[in-house]
N, C-alpha and C positions, 0 to 999 in steps of 0.2 A: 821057249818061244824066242824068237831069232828080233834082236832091235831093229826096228824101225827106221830108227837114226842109219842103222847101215847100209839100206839097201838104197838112201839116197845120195851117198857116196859112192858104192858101188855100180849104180844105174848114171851116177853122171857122165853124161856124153865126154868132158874135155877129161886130158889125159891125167894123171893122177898129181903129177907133179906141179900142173896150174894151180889144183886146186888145194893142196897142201901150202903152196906157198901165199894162196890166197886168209888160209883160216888165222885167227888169233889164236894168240896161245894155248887159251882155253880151249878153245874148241879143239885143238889139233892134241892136245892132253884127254881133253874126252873122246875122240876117236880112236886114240891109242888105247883108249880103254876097254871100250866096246869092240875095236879087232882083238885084243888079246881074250878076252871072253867070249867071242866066237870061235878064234882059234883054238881056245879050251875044251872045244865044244866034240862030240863024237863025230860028226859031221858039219865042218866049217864048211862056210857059203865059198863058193869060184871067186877068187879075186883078194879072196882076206889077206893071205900072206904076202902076196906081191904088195898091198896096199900096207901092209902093218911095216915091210920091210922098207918099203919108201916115207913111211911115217917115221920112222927111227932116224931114215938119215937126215929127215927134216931137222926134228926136234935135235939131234947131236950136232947139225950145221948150226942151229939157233944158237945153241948154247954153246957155240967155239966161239960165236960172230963177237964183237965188242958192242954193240948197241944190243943184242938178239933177235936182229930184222931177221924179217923171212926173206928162203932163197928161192931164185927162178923169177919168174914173169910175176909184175904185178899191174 
């Protein structure tokens, strides 16, 4: 059974990268979590990997930043 959590990320109208830069840590740790176990999956949902691959550069820009602010629009 495919999360829940996912397909409200996946179904959000604004582009991926608003709302990556919007999430807390947490949150953006737990969707890295839930795309990699979709991706796991025999058949991942349309949109996982473009979104797991722009989660990565999130969390990698976090963690170069020297406070760990998120990047893009806020």
């Amino acid at each position: 059974m495919k999360n829940p959590k996912l397909f409200l990320y996946l179904d959000d109208p604004r582009e991926p990268d608003e709302v990556l830069a919007l999430l807390s840590a947490e949150d953006l740790a737990d969707l890295l979590d839930i795309l990699f176990q979709d991706l796991d999956t025999a058949e991942p949902e349309f949109g996982s990997q473009a979104w797991y691959d722009l989660a990565v550069e999130e969390s990698c820009r976090r963690a170069a930043s020297p406070d760990g602010a998120a990047h893009g629009v806020a």
